[in-house]
PLY file of the C-alpha trace (Angstrom):
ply
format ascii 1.0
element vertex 545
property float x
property float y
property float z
element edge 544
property int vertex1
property int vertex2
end_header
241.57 214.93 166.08
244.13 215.10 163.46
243.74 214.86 160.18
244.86 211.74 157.68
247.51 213.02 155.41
248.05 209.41 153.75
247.22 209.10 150.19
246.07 205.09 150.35
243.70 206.47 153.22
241.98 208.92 151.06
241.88 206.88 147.59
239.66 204.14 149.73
236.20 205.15 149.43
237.03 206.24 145.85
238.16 202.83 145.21
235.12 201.68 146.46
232.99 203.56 145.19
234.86 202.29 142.03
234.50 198.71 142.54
230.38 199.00 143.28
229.81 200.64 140.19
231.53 198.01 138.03
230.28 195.07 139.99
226.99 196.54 139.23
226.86 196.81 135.49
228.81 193.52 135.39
225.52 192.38 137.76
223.51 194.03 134.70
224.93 192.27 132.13
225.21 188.65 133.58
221.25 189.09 134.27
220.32 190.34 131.16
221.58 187.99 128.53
221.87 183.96 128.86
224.53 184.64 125.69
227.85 184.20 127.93
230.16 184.94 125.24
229.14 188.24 124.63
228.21 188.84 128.41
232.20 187.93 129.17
233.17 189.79 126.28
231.49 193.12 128.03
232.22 192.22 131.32
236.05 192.01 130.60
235.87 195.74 128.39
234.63 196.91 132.03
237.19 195.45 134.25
239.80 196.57 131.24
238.67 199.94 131.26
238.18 200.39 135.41
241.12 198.39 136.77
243.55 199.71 134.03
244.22 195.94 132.85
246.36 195.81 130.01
245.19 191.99 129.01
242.74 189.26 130.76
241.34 186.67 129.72
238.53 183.97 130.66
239.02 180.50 130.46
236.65 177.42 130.99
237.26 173.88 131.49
235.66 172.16 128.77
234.34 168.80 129.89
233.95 167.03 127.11
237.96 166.92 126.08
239.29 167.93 129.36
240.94 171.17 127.55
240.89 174.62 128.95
238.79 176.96 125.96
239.11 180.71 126.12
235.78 182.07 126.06
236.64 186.06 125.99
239.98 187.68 125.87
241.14 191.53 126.01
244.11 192.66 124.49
245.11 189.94 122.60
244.56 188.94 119.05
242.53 186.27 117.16
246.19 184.47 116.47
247.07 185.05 119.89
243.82 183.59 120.98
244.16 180.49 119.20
247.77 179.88 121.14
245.86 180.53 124.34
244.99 177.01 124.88
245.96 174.71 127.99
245.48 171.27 129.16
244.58 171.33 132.98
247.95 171.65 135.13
249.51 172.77 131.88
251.24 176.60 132.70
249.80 179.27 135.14
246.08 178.96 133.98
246.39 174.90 133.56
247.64 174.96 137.89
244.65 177.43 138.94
242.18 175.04 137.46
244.25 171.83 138.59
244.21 172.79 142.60
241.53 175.43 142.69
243.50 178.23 144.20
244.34 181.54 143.03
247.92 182.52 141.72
249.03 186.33 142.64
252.37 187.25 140.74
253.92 190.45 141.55
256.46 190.55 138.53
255.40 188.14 135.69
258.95 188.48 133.96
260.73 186.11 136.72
257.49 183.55 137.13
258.99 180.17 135.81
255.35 178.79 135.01
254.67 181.48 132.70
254.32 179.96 129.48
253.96 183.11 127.15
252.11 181.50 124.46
250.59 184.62 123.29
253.96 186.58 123.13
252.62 189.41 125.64
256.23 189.65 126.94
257.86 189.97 123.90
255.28 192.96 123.26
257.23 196.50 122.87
257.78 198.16 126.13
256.71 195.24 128.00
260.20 193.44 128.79
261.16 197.10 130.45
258.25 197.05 132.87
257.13 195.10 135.75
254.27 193.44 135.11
251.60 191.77 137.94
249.24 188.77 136.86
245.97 187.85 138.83
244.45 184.17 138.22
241.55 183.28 139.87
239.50 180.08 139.97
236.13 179.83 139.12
233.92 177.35 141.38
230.65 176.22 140.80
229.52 173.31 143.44
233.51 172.80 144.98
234.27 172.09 141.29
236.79 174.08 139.14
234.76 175.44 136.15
237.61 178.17 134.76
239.65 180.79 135.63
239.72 184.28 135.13
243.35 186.38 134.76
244.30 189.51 134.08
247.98 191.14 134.19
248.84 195.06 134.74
251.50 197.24 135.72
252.58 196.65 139.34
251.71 199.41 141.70
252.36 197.80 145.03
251.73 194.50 147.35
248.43 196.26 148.77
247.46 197.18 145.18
247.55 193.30 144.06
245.63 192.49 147.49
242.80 194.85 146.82
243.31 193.59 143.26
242.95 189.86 144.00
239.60 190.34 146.38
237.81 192.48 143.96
238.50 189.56 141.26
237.18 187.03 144.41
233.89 188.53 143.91
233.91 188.76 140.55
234.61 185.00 140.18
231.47 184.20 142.13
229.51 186.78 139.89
230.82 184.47 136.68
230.34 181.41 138.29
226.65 181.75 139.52
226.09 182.89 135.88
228.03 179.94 134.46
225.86 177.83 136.58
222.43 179.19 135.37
223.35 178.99 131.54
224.57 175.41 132.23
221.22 174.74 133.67
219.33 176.42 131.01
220.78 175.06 128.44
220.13 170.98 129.89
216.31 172.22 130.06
216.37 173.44 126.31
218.54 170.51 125.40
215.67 168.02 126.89
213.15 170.55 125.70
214.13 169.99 122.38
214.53 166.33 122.62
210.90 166.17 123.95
209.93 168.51 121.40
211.41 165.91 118.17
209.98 162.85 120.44
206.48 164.41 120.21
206.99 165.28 116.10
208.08 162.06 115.68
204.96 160.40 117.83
202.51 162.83 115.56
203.96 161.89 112.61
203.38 158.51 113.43
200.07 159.09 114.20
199.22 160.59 110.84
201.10 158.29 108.63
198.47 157.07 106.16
198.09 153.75 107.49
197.44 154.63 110.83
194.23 156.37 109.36
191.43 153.95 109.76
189.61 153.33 106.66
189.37 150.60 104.34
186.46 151.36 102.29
186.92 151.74 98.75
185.39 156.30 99.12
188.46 156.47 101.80
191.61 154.38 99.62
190.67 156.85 97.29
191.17 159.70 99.54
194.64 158.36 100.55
195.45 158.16 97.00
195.00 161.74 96.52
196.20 162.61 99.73
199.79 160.85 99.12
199.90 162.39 95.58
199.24 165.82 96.85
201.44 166.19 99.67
204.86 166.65 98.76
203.80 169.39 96.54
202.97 173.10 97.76
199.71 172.72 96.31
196.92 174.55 97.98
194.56 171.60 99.49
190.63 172.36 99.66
188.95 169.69 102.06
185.34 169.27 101.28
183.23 166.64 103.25
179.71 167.00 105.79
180.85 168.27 109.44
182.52 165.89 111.58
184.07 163.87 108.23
187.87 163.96 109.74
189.02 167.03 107.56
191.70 168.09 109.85
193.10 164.85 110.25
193.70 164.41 106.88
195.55 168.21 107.13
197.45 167.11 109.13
198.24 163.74 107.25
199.35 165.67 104.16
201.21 168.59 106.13
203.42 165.36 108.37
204.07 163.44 105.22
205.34 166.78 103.64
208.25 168.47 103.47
207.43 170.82 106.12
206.76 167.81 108.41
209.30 169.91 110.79
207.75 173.29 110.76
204.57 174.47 112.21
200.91 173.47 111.30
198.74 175.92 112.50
195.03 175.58 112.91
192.67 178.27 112.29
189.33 178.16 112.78
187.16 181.30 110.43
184.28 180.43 111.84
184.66 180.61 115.40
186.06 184.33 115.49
184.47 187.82 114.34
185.52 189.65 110.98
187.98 192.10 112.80
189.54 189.30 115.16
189.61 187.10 112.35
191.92 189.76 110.15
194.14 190.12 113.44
194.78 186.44 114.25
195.61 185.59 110.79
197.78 188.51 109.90
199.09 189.92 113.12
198.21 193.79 114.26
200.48 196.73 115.26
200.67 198.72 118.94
197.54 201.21 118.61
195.69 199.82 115.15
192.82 199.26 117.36
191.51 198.96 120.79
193.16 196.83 122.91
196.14 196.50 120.62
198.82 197.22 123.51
201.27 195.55 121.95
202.64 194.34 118.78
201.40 190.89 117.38
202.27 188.42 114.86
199.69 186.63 113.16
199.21 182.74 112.34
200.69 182.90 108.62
203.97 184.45 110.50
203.88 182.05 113.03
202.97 178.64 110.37
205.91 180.52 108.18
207.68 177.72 106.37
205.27 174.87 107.05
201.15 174.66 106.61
198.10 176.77 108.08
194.76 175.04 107.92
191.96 177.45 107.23
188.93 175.62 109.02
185.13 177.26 107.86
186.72 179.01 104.89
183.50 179.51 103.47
182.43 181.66 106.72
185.09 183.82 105.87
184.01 188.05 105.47
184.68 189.37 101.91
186.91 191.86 102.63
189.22 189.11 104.65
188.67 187.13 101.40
190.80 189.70 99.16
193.66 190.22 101.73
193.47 185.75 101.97
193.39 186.13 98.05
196.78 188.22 97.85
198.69 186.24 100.24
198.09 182.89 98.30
198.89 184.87 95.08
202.34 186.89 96.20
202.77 185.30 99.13
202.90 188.50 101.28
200.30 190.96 103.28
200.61 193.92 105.90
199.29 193.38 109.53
196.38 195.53 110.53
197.72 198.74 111.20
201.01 198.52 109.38
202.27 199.16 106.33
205.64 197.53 105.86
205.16 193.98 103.72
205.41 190.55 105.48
206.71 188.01 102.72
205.84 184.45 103.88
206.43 180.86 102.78
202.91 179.14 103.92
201.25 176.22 102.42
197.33 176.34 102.86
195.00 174.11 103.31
191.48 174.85 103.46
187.92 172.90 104.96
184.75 173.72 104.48
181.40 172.04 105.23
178.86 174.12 102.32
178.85 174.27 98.76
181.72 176.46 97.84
180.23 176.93 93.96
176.63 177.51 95.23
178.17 180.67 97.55
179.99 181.84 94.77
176.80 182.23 92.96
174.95 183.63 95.70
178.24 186.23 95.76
179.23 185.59 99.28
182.33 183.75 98.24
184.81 185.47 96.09
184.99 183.47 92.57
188.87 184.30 92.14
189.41 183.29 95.40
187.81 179.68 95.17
189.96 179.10 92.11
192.78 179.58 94.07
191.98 177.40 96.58
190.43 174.70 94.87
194.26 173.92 93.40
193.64 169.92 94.44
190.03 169.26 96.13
189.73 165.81 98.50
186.02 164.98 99.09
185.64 162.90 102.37
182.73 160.26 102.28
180.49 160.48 105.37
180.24 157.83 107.36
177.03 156.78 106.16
178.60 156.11 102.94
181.71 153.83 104.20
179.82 151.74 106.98
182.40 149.05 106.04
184.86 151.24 108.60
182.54 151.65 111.49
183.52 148.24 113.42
187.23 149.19 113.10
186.35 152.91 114.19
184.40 151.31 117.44
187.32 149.51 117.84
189.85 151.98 117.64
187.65 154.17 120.39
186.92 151.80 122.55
190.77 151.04 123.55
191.21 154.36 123.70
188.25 155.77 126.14
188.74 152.41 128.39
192.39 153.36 128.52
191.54 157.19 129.37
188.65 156.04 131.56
190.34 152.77 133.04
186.89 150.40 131.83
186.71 147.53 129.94
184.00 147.73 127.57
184.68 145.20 125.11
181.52 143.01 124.37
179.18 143.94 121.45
176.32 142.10 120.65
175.07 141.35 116.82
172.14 143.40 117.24
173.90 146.42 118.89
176.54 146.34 116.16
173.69 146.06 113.37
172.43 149.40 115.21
175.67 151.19 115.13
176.25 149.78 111.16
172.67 150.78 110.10
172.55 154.31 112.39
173.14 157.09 109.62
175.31 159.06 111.74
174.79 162.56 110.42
177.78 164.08 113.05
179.60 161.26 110.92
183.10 160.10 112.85
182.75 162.51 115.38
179.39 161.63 116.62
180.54 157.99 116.82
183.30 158.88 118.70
181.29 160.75 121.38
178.84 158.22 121.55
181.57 155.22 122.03
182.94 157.61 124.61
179.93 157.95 126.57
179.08 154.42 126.39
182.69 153.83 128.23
182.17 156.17 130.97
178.46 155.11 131.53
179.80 151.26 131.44
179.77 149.40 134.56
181.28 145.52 133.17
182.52 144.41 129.61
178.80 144.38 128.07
177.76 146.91 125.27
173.98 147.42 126.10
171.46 149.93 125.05
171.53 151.84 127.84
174.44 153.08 127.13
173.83 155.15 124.01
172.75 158.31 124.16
168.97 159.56 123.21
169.27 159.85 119.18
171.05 156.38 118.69
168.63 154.56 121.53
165.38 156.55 119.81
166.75 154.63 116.25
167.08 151.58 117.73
162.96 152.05 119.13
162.15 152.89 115.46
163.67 150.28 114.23
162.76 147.52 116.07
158.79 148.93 115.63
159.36 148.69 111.73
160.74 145.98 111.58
158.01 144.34 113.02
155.31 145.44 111.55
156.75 145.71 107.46
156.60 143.59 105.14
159.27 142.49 103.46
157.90 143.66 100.05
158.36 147.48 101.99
161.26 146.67 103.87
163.35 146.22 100.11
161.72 148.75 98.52
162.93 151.41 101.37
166.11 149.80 101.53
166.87 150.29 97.98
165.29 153.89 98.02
167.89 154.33 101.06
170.83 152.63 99.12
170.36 154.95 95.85
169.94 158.01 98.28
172.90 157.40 100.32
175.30 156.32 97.43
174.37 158.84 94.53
177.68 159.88 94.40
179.18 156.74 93.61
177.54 156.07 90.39
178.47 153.02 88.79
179.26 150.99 92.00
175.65 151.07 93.83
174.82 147.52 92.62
177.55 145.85 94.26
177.39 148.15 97.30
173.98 146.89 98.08
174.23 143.36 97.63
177.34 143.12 99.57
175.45 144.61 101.98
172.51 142.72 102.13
174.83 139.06 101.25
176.99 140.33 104.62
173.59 140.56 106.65
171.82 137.65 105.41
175.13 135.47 105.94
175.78 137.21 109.59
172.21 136.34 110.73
171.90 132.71 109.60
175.73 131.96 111.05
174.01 133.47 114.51
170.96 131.21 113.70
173.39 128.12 113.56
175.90 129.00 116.01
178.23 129.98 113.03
179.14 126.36 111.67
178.83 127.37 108.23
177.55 124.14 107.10
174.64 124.15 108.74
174.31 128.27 107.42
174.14 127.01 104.25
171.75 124.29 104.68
169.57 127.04 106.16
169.96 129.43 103.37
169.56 126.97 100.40
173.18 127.75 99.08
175.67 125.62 98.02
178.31 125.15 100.54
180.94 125.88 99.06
179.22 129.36 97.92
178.91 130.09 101.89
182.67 129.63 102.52
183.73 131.72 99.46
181.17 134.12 100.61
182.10 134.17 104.02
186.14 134.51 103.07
185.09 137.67 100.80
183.56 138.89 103.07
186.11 138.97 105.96
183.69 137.00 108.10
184.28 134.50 111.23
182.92 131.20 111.53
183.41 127.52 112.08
183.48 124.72 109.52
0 1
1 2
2 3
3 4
4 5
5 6
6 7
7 8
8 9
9 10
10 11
11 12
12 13
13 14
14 15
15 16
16 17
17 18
18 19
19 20
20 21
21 22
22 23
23 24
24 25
25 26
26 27
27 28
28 29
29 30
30 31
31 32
32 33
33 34
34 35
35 36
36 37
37 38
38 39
39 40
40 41
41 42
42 43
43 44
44 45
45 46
46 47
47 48
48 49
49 50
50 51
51 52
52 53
53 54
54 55
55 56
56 57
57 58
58 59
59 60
60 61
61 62
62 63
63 64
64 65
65 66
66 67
67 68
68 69
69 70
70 71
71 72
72 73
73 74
74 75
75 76
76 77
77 78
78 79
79 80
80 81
81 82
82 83
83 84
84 85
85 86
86 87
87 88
88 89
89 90
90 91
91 92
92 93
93 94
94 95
95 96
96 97
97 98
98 99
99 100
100 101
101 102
102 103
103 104
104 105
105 106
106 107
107 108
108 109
109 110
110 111
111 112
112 113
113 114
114 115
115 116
116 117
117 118
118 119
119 120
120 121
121 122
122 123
123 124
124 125
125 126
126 127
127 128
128 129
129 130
130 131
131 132
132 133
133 134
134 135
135 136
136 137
137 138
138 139
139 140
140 141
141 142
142 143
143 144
144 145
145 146
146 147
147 148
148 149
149 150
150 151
151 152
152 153
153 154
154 155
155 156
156 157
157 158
158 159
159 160
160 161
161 162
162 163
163 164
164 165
165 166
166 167
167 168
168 169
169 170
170 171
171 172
172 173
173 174
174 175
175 176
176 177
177 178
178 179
179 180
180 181
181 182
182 183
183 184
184 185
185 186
186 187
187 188
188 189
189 190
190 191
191 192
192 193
193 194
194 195
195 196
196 197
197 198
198 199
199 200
200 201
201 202
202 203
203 204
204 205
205 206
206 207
207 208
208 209
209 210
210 211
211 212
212 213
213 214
214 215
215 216
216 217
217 218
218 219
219 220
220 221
221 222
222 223
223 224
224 225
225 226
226 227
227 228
228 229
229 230
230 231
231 232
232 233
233 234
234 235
235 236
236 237
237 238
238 239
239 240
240 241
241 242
242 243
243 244
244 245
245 246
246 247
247 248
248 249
249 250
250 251
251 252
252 253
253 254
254 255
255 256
256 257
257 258
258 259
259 260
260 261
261 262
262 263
263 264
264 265
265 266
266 267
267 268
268 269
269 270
270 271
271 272
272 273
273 274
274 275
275 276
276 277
277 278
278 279
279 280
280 281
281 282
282 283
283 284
284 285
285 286
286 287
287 288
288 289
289 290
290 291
291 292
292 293
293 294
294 295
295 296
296 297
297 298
298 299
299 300
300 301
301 302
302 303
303 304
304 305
305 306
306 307
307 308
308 309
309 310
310 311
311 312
312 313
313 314
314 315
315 316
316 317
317 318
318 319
319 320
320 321
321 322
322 323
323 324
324 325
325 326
326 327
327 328
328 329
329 330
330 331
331 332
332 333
333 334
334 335
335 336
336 337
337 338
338 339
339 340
340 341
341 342
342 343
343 344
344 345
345 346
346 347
347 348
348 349
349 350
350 351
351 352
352 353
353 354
354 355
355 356
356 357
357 358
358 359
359 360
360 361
361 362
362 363
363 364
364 365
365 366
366 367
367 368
368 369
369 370
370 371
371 372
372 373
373 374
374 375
375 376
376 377
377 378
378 379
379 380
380 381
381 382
382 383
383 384
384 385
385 386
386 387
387 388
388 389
389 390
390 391
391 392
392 393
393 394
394 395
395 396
396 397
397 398
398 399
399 400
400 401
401 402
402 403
403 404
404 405
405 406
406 407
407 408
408 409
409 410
410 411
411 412
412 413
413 414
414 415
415 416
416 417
417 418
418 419
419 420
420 421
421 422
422 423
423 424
424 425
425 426
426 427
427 428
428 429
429 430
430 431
431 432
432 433
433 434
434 435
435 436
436 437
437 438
438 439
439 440
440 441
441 442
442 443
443 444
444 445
445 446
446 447
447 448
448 449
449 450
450 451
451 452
452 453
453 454
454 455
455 456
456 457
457 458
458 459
459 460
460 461
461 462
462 463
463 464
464 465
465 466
466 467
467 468
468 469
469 470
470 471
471 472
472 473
473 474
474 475
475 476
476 477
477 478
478 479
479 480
480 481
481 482
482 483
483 484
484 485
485 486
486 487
487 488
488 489
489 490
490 491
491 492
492 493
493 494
494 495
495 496
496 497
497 498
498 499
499 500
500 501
501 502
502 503
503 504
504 505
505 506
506 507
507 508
508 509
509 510
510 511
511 512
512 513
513 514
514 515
515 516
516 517
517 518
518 519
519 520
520 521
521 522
522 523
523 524
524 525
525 526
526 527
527 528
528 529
529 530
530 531
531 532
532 533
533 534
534 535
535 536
536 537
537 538
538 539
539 540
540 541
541 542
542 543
543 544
């Protein structure tokens, strides 16, 4: 067996060995980065530095203008760059990505097509040596997406062979990657479109007038509300459990400012003292067990727009003073760290208890509550604007029958005179979950008392015994204790509260009594007629002259 004495025979596996160890960090770098432009800025140092390329470039056909864009380039200049640009057919480049098929020139010097816009032959040194140039086509789908070139010295016809399959594979490497990014990029470009749809639908949602309330206790909250929000005020929400207190956070965060950054919810209550510390401030790798990895907290993540501090008043005291620092510099460590996190939040903060009356127990930090308690909004409970339950019933039921696909639509006067007179102490949430169970318990359009649940169906009993068997001497003098219980806090406007009241119910029962002509209404009340209609347009009533 003799030995092989030629020199191409024994630089083969070296060359291959050559070859696999550049297509595999280019492999690397496509698959770890969806940045092309650096990727192809790597990837051509590599083939530079292994093939002994003196220039190469990557083009790509951009689609938009129908222009050929150099996307990374080795060996020339920014100028030289910028004179690196083609229409498709246009030179050496332009004809790869025209017909799709590779151009192999053993001496660039006597190539006709070459246009030399980047002056690479007018280079020293260059004009005295034969130069080869490689340009490959890059497919993705049968479609011509780029090309790829590169130009070195000329070794030999086999050399440019070897040369051009090597770049074959190559080209499929950048295309596959070309392909990925492209389809990336569509999903994050409809991502992002989703994403402004939704911020637009929530902002609609909590514009002010999409807020149900017309009662004189909620106009005034709006007032305050729209006042308040394009500051960065701190916000403390007061109101009885269930009162809508993070629907008006997020009214005044999405009619801010910061309507485009983040509003994050956090509720204090629901979480222990050392979670608590964690989720609002973040925690570093080891600061405690089960910290495995780094974490931000919610003020990082709401950074630039509005965290809503639910339960503030359940807040620990030792949370209270790091809470205390962050709305006074605007800045705190996370657990475990010391390096300072500066942050731009707004806060807004809920709470169901008497924020004064902790303070004086000393369970709620007195510095702390002046802070917050920049701009307080008091929400009525419902019991206090019953002028807003009908729309509220409204409101659910075409939502829950469009969830649940019913049609509960039919209320009676006597079940709405239940649902007004209830006093709802889960306020608009406990409405809403009884309107909701009613619709999933419903079998036809009819609103019957079967349908509530035990606490509203119990009230309605009660009711209907006392009302029988009072007088009406008791019946006022409970109403009125009721009336001056329920609207202590609006001093000054009980009178007319009450009588509205009890004008709206005497008027609703007698129209029912005379099948709402209000003539005959009037007759049966003993008022002048034209009282009744004035009455009856007041009052936003229905009925028939």
């Amino acid at each position: 067996m003799s030995p092989s004495n030629s020199p191409i025979e024994r630089a083969l596996p070296q060359r291959a060995e050559q070859e696999l160890a550049i297509l595999n960090e280019i492999g690397h770098i496509l698959s770890s980065t969806l940045e092309l432009r650096d990727a192809f800025g790597k990837m051509m140092q590599i083939i530079s530095d292994k093939l002994v390329m003196r220039r190469g470039t990557l083009v790509l056909l951009d689609e938009s203008t129908g222009r050929l864009r150099t996307e990374a380039a080795i060996g020339l200049t920014s100028e030289e760059i910028d004179r690196n640009r083609f229409a498709v057919g246009e030179g050496i480049t332009g004809n790869v990505v025209a017909t799709g098929r590779a151009r192999i020139i053993p001496d660039l010097r006597s190539e006709p097509d070459f246009l030399n816009r980047t002056g690479r032959l007018a280079a020293a040194g260059v004009g005295e040596q034969q130069i080869s140039y490689l340009c490959i086509p890059i497919k993705i789908e049968s479609r011509t997406a780029g090309a790829l070139s590169v130009d070195k010295p000329y070794v030999s016809d086999e050399q440019l062979r070897s040369d051009h399959e090597f770049l074959d594979i190559i080209s499929a490497f950048l295309a596959q990657a070309i392909q990925i990014n492209r389809m990336v990029m569509r999903q994050k470009e409809e991502l992002l479109e989703e994403n402004a749809q939704l911020r637009a639908q929530v902002r609609d949602r909590y514009r002010f007038e999409n807020i149900i309330g017309d009662s004189p206790a909620m106009h005034e909250v709006f007032a305050t509300v729209g006042q308040v929000a394009n500051s960065r005020a701190t916000v403390l929400l007061l109101g009885e459990t269930g009162t809508g207190k993070e629907m008006i956070a997020k009214a005044i965060h999405y009619n801010s400012p910061r309507r485009d950054k983040p509003f994050v919810r956090v509720n204090c209550g629901a979480m222990t003292s050392t979670l608590l510390e964690s989720e609002l401030f973040g925690h570093v790798k080891g600061s405690f067990t089960g910290a495995i990895r780094d974490k931000i907290g919610r003020f990082e993540a709401a950074d630039g727009g509005t965290i809503f501090l639910d339960e503030i008043g359940t807040m620990e005291p030792q949370l209270q003073v790091k809470l205390l620092r962050v709305l006074q510099e605007r800045e705190f460590e996370r657990v475990g760290d010391t390096a300072v996190v500066k942050v731009d939040v707004r806060v807004i903060a809920a709470t169901n208890v008497d924020l004064q009356e902790e303070v004086a127990k000393a369970n709620f930090r007195e510095d702390l509550f002046y802070r917050l308690n920049v701009v307080s909004i008091y929400l009525p409970p419902l019991r206090n604007r019953r002028e807003d339950i009908p729309r509220l019933i409204d409101y659910f039921l075409d939502k829950y029958n469009s969830i649940n696909e019913r049609k509960l639509r039919r209320i009676s006067r006597d079940m709405l005179n239940i649902l007004m007179r209830y006093p709802w102490p889960g306020n608009v949430r406990e409405l809403e979950n009884a309107i909701e169970r009613a619709v999933v318990l419903s079998r036809d359009e009819d609103f019957t008392e079967d349908l509530l649940p035990l606490s509203l169906a119990m009230f309605a009993a009660q009711r209907r015994s006392t009302q029988s068997s009072e007088s009406i001497e008791t019946i006022t003098g409970r109403l009125a204790d009721q009336a001056i219980a329920d609207y202590e806090l609006r001093e000054g406007e009980i009178y007319s509260l009450v009588i509205e009241q009890i004008e709206r119910a005497l008027i609703d029962r007698a129209l029912g009594k005379c099948d709402g002509i209000k003539t005959k209404a009037a007759d049966f009340l003993g008022i002048n007629r034209n009282t009744l209609n004035k009455k009856v347009k007041d009052l936003g009533m229905e009925a028939i002259d």
